[in-house]
mmCIF entry with sequence, helices, sheets and N, C-alpha, C, O atoms, coordinates in Angstrom:
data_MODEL
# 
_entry.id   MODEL 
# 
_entity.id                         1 
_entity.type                       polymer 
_entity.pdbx_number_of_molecules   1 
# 
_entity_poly.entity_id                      1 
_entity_poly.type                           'polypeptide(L)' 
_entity_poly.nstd_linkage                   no 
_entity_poly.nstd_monomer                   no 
_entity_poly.pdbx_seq_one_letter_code       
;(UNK)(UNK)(UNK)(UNK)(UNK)(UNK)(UNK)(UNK)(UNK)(UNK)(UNK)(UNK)(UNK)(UNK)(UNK)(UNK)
(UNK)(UNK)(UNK)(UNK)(UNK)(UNK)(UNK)(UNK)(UNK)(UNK)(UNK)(UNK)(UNK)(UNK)(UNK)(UNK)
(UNK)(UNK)(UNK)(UNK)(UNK)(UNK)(UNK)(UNK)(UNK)(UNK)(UNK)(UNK)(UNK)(UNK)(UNK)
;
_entity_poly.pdbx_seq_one_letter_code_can   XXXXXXXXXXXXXXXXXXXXXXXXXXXXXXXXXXXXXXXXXXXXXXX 
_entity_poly.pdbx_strand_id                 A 
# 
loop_
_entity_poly_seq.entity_id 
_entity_poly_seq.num 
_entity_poly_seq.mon_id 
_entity_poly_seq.hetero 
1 1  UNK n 
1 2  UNK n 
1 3  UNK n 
1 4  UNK n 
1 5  UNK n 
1 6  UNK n 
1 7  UNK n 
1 8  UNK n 
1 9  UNK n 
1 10 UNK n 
1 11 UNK n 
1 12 UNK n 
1 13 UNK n 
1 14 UNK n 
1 15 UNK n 
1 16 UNK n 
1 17 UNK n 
1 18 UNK n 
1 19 UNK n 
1 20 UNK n 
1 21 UNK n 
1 22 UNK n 
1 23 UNK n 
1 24 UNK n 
1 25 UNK n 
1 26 UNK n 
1 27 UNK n 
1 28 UNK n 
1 29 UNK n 
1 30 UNK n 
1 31 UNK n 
1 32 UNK n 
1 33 UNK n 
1 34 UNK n 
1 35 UNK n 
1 36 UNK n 
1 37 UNK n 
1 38 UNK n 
1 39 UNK n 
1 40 UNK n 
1 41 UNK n 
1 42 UNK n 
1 43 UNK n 
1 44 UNK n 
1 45 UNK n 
1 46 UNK n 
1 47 UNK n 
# 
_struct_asym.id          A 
_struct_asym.entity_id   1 
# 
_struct_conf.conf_type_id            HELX_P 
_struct_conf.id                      HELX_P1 
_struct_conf.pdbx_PDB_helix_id       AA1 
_struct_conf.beg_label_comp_id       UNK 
_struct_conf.beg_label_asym_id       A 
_struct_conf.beg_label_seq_id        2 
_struct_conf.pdbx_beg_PDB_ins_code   ? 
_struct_conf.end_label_comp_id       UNK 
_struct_conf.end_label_asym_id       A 
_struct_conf.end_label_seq_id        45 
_struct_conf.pdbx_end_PDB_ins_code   ? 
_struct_conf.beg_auth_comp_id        UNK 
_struct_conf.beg_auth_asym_id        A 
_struct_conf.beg_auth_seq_id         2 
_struct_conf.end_auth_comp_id        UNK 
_struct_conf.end_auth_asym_id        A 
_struct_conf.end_auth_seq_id         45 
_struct_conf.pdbx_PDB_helix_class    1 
_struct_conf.details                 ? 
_struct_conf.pdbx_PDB_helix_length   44 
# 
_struct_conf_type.id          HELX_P 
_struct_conf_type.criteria    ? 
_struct_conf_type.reference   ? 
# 
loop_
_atom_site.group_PDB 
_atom_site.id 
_atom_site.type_symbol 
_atom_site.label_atom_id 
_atom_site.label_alt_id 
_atom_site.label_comp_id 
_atom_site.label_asym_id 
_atom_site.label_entity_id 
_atom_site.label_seq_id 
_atom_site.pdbx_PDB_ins_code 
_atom_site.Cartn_x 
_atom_site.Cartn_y 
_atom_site.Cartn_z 
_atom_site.occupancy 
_atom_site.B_iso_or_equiv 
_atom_site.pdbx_formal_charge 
_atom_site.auth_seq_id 
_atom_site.auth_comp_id 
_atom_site.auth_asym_id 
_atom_site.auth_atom_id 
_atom_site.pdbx_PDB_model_num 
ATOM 1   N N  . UNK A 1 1  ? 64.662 -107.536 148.588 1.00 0.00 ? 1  UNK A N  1 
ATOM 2   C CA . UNK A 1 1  ? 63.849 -106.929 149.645 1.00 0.00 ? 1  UNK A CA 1 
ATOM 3   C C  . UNK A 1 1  ? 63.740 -105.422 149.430 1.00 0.00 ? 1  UNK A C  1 
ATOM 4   O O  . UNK A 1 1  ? 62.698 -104.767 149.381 1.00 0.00 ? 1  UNK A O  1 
ATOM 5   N N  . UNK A 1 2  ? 65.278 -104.887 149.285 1.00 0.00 ? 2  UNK A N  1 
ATOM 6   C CA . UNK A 1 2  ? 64.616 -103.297 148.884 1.00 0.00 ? 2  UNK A CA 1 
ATOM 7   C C  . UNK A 1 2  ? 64.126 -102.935 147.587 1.00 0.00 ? 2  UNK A C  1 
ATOM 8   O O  . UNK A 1 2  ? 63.337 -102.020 147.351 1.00 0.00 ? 2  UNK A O  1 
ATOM 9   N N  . UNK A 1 3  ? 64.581 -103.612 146.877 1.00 0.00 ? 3  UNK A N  1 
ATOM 10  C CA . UNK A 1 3  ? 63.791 -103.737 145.607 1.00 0.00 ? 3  UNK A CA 1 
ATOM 11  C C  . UNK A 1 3  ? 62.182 -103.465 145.455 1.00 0.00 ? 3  UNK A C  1 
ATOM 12  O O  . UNK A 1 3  ? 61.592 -102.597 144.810 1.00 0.00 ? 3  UNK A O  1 
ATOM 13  N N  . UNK A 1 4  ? 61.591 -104.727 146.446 1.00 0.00 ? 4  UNK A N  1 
ATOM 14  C CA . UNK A 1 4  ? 60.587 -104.614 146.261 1.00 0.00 ? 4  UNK A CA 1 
ATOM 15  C C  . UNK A 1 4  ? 59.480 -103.061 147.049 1.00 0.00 ? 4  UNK A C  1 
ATOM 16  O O  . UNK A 1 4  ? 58.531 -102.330 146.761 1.00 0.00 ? 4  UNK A O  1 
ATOM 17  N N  . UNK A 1 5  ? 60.527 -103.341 148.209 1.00 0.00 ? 5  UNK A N  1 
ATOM 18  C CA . UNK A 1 5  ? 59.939 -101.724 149.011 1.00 0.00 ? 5  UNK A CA 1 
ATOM 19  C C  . UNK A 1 5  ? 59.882 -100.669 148.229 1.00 0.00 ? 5  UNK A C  1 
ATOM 20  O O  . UNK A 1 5  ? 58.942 -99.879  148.318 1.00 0.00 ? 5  UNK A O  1 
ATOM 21  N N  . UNK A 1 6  ? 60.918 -100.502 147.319 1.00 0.00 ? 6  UNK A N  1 
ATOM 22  C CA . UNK A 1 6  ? 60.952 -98.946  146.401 1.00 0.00 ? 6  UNK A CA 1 
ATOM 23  C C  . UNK A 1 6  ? 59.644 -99.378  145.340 1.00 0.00 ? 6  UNK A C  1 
ATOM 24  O O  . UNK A 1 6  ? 58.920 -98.412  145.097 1.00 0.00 ? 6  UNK A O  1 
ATOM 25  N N  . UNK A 1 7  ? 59.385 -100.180 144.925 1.00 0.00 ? 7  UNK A N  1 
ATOM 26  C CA . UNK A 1 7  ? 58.248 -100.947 144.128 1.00 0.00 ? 7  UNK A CA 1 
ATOM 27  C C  . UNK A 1 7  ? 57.095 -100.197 144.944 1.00 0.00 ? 7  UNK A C  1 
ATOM 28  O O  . UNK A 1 7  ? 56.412 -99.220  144.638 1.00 0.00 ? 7  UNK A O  1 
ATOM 29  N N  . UNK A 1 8  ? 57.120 -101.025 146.133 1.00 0.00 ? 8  UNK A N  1 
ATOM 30  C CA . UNK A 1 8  ? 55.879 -100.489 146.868 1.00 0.00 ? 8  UNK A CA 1 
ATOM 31  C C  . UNK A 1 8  ? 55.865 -99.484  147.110 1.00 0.00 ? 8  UNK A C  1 
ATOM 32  O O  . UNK A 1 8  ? 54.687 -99.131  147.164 1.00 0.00 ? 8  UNK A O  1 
ATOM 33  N N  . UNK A 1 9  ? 56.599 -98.592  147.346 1.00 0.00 ? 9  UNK A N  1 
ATOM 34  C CA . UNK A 1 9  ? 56.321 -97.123  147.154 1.00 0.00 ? 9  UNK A CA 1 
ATOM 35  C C  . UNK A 1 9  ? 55.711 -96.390  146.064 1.00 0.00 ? 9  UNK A C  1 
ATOM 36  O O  . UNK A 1 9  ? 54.736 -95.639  146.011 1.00 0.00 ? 9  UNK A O  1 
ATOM 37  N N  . UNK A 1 10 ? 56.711 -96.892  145.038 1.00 0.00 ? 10 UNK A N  1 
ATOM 38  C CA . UNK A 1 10 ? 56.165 -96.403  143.945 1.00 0.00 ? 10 UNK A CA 1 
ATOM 39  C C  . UNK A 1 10 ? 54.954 -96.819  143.623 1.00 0.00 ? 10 UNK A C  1 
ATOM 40  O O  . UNK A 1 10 ? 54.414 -95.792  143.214 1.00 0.00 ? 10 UNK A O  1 
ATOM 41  N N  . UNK A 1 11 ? 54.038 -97.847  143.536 1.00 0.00 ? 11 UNK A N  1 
ATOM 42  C CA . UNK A 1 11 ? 52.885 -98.105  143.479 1.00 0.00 ? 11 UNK A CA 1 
ATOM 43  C C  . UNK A 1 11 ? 52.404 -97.368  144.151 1.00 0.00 ? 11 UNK A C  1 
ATOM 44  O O  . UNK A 1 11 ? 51.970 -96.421  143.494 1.00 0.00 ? 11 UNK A O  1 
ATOM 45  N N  . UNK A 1 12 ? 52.123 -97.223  145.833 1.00 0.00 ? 12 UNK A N  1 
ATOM 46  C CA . UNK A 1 12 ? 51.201 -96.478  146.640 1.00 0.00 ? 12 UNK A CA 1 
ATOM 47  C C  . UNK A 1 12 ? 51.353 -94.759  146.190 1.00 0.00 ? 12 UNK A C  1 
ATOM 48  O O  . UNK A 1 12 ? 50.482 -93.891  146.231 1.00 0.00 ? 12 UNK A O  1 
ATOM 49  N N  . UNK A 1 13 ? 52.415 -94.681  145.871 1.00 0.00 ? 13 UNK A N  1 
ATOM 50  C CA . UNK A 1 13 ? 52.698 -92.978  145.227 1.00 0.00 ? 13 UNK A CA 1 
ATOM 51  C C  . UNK A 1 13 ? 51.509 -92.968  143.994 1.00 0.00 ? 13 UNK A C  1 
ATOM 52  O O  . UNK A 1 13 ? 50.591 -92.158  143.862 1.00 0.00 ? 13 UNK A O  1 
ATOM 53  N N  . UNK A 1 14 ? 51.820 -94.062  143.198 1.00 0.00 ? 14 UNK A N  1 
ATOM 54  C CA . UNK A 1 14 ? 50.566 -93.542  142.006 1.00 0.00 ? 14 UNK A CA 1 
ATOM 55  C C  . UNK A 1 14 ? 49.188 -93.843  142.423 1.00 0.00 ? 14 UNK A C  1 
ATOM 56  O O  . UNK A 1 14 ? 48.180 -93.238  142.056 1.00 0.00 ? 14 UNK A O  1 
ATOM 57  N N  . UNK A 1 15 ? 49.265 -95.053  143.399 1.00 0.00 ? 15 UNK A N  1 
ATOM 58  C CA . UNK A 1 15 ? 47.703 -95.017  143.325 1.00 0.00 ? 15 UNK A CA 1 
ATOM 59  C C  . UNK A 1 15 ? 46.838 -93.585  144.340 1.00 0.00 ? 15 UNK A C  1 
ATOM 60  O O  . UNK A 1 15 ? 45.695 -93.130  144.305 1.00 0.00 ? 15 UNK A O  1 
ATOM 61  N N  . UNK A 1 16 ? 47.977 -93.277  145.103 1.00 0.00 ? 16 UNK A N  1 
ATOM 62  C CA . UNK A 1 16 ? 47.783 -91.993  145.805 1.00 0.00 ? 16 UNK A CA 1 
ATOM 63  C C  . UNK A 1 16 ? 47.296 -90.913  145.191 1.00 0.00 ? 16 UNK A C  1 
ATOM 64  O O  . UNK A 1 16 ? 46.266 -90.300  145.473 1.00 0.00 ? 16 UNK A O  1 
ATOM 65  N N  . UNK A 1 17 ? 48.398 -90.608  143.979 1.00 0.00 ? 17 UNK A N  1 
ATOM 66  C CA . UNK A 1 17 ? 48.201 -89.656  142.685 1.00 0.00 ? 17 UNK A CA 1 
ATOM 67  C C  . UNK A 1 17 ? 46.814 -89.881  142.121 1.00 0.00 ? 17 UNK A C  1 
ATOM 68  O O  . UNK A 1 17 ? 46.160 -88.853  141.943 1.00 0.00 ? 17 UNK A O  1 
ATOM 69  N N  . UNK A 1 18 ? 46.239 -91.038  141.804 1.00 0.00 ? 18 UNK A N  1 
ATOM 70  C CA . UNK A 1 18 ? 45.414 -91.172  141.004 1.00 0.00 ? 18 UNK A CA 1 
ATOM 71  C C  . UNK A 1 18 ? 44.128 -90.990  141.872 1.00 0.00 ? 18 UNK A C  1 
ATOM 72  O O  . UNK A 1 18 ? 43.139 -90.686  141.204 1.00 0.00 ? 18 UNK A O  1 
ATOM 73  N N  . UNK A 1 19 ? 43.914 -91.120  143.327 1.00 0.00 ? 19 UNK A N  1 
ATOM 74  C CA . UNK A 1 19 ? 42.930 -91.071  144.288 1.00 0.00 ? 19 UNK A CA 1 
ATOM 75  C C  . UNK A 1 19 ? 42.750 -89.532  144.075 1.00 0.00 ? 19 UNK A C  1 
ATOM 76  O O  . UNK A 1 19 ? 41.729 -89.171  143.490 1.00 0.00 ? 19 UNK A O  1 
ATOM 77  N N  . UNK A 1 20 ? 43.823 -88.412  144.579 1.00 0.00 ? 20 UNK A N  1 
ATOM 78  C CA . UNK A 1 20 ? 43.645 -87.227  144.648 1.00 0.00 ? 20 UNK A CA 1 
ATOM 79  C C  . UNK A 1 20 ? 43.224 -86.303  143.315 1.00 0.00 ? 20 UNK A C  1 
ATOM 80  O O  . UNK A 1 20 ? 42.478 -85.324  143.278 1.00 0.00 ? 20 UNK A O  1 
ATOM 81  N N  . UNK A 1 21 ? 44.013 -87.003  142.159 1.00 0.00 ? 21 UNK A N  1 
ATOM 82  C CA . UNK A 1 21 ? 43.157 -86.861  140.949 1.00 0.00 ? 21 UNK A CA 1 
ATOM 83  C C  . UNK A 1 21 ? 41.393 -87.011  140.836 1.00 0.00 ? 21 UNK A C  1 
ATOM 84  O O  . UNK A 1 21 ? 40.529 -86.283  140.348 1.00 0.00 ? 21 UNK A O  1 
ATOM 85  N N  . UNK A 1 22 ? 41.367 -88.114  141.430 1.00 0.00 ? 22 UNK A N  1 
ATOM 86  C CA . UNK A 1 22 ? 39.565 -88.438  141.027 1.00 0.00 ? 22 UNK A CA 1 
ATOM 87  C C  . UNK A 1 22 ? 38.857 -87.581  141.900 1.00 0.00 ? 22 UNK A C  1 
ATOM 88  O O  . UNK A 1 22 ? 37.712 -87.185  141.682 1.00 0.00 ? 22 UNK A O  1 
ATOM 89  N N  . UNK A 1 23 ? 39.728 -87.215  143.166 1.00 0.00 ? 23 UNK A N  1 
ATOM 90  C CA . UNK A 1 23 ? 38.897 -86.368  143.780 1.00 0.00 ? 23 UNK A CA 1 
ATOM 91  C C  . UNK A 1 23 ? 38.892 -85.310  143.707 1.00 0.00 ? 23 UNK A C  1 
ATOM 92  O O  . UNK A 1 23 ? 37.883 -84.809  144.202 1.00 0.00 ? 23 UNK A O  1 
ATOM 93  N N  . UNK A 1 24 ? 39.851 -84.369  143.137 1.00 0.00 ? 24 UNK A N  1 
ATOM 94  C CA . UNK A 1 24 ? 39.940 -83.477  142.491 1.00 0.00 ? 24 UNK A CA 1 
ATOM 95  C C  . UNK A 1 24 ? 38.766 -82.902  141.559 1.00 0.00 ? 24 UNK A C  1 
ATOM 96  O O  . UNK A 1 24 ? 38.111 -81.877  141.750 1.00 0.00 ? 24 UNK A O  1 
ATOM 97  N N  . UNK A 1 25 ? 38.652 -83.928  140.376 1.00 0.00 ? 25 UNK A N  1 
ATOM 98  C CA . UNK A 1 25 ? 37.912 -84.222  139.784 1.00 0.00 ? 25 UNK A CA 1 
ATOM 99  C C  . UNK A 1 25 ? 35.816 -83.962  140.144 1.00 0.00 ? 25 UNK A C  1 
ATOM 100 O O  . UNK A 1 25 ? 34.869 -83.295  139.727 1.00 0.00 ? 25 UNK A O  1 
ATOM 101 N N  . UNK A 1 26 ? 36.082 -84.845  140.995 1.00 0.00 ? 26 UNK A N  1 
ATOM 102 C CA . UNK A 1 26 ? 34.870 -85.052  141.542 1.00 0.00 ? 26 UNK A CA 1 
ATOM 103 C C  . UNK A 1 26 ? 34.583 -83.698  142.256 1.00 0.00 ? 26 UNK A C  1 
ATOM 104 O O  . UNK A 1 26 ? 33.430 -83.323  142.042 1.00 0.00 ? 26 UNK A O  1 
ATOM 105 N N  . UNK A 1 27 ? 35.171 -83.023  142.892 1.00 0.00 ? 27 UNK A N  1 
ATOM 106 C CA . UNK A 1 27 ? 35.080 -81.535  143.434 1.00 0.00 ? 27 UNK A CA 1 
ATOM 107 C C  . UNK A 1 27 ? 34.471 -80.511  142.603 1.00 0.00 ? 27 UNK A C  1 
ATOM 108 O O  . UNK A 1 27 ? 33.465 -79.834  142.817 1.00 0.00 ? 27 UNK A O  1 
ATOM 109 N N  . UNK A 1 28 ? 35.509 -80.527  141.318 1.00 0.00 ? 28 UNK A N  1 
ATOM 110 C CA . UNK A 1 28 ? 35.524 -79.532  140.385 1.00 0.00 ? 28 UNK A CA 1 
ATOM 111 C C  . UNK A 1 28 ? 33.602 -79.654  139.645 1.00 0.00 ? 28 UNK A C  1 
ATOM 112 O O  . UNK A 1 28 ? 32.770 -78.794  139.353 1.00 0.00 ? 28 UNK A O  1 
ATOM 113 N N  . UNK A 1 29 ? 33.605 -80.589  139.618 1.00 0.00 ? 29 UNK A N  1 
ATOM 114 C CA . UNK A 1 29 ? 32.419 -81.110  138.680 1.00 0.00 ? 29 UNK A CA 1 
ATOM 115 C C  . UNK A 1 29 ? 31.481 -81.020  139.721 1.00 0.00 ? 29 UNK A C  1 
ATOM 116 O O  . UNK A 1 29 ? 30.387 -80.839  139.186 1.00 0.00 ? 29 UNK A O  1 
ATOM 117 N N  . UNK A 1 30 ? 31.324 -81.069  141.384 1.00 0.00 ? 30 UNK A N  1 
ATOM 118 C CA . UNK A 1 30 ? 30.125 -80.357  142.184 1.00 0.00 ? 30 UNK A CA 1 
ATOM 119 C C  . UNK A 1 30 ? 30.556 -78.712  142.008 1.00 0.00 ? 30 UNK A C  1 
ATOM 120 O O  . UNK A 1 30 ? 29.496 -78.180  141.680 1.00 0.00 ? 30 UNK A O  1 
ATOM 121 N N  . UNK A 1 31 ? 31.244 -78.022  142.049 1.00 0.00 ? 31 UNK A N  1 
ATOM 122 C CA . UNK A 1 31 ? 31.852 -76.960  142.038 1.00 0.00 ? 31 UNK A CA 1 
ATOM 123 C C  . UNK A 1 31 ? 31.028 -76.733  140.759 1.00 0.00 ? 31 UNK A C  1 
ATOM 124 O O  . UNK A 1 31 ? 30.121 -75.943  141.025 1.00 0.00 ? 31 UNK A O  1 
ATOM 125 N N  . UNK A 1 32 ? 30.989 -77.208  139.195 1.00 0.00 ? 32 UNK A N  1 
ATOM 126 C CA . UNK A 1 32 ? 30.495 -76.479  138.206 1.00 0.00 ? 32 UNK A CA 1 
ATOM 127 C C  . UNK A 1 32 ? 29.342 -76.480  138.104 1.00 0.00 ? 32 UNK A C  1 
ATOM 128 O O  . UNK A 1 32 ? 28.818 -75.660  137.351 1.00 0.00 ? 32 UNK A O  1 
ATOM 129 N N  . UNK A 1 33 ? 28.431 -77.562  138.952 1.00 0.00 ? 33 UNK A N  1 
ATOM 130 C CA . UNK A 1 33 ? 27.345 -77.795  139.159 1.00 0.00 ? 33 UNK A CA 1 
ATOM 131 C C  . UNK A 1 33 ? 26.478 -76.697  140.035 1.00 0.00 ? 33 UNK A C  1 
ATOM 132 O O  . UNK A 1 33 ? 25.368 -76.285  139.698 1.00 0.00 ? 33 UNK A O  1 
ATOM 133 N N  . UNK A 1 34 ? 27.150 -76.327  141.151 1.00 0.00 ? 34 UNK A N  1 
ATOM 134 C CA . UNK A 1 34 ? 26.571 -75.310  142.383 1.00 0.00 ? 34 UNK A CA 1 
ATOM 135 C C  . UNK A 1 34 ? 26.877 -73.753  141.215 1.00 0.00 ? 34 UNK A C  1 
ATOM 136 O O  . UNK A 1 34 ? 26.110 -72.792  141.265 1.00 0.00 ? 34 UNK A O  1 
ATOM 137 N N  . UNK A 1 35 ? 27.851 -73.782  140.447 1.00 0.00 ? 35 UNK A N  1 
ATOM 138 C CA . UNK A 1 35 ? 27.700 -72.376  140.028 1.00 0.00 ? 35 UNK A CA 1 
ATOM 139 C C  . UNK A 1 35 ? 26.787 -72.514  139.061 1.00 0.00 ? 35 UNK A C  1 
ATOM 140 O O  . UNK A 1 35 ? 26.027 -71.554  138.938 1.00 0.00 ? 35 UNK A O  1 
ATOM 141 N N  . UNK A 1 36 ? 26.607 -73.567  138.220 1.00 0.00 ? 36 UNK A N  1 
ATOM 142 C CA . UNK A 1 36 ? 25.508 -73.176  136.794 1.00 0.00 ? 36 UNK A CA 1 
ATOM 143 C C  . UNK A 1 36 ? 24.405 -73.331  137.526 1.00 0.00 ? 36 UNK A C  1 
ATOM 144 O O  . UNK A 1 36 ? 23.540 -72.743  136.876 1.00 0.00 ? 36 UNK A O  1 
ATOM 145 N N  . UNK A 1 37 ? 23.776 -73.894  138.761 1.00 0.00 ? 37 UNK A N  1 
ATOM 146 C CA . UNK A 1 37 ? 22.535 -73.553  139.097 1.00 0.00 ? 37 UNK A CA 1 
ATOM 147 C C  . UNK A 1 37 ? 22.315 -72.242  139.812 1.00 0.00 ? 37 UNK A C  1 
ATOM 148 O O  . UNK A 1 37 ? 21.183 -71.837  140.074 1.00 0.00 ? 37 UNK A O  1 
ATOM 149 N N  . UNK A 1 38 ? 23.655 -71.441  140.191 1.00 0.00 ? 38 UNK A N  1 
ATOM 150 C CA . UNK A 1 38 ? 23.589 -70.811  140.871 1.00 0.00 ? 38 UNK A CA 1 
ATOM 151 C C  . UNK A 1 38 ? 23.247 -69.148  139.479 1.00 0.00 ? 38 UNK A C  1 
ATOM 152 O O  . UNK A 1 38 ? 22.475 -68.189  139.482 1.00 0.00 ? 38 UNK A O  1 
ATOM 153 N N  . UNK A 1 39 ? 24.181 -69.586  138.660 1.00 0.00 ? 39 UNK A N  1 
ATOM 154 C CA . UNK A 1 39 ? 23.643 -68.760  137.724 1.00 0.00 ? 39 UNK A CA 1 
ATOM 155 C C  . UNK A 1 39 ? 22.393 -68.480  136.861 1.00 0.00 ? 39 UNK A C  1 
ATOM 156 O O  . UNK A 1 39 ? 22.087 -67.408  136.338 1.00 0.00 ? 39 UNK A O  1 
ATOM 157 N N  . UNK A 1 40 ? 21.513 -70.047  136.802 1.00 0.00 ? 40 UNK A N  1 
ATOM 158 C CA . UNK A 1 40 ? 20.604 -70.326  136.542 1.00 0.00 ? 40 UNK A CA 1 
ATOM 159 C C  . UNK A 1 40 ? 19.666 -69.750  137.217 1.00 0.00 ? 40 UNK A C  1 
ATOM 160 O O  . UNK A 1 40 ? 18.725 -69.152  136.695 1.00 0.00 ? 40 UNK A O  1 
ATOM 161 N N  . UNK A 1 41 ? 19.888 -69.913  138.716 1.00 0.00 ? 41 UNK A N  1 
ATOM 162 C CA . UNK A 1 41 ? 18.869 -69.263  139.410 1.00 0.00 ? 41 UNK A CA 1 
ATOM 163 C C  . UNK A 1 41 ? 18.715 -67.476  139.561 1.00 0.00 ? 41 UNK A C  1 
ATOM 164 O O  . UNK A 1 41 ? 17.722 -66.840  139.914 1.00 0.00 ? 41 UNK A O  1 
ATOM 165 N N  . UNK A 1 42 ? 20.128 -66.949  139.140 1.00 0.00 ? 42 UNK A N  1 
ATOM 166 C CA . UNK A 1 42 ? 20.162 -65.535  139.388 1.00 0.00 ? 42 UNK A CA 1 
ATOM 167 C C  . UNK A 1 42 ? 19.082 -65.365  137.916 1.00 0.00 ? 42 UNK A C  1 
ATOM 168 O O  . UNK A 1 42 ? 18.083 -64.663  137.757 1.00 0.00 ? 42 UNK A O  1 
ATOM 169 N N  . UNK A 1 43 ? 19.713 -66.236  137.070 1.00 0.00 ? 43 UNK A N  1 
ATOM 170 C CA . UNK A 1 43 ? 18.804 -65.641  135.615 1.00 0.00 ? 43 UNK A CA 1 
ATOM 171 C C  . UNK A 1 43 ? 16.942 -65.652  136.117 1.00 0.00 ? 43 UNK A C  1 
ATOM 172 O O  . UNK A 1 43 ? 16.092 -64.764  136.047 1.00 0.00 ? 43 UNK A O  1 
ATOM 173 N N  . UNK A 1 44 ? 16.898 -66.586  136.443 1.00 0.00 ? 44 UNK A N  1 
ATOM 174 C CA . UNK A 1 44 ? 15.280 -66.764  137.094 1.00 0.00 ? 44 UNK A CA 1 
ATOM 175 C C  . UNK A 1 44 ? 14.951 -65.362  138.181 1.00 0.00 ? 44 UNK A C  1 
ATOM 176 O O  . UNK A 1 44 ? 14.124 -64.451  138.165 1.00 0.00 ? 44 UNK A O  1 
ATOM 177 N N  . UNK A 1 45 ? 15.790 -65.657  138.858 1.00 0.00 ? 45 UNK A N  1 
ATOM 178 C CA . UNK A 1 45 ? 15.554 -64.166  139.716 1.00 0.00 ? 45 UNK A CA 1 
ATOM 179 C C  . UNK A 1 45 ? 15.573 -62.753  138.958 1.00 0.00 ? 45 UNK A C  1 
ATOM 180 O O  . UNK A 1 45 ? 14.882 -61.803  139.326 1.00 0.00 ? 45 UNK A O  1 
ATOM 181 N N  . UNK A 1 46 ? 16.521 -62.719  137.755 1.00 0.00 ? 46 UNK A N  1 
ATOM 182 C CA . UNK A 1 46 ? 16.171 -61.444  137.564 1.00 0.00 ? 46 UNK A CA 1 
ATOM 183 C C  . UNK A 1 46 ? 15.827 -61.234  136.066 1.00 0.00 ? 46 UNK A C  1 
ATOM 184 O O  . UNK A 1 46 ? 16.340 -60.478  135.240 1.00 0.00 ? 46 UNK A O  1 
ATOM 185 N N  . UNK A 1 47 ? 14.849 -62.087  135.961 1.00 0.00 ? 47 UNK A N  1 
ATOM 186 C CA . UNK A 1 47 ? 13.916 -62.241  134.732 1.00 0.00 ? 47 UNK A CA 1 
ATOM 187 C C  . UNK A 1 47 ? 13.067 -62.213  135.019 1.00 0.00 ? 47 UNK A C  1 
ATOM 188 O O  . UNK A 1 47 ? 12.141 -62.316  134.215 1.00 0.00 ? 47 UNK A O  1 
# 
């Protein structure tokens, strides 16, 4: 029985890890997106 509880912890710990990873992820990559258009657009503006 506790066996399996420390199991289940440990599972929900990584799949936790791996959620905040992807979203991490997924942040960073709108994040590089809003600045290269954002730089894109300064170049347009001051060209």
């Amino acid at each position: 029985m506790i066996l399996n509880y420390l199991l289940y912890i440990n599972t929900f710990k990584i799949v936790s890890e791996n959620n905040i990873n992807i979203n991490l992820k997924c942040i960073l990559k709108n994040e590089i997106k809003k600045s290269k258009n954002a730089s894109f657009k300064g170049k347009l503006y001051y060209n």
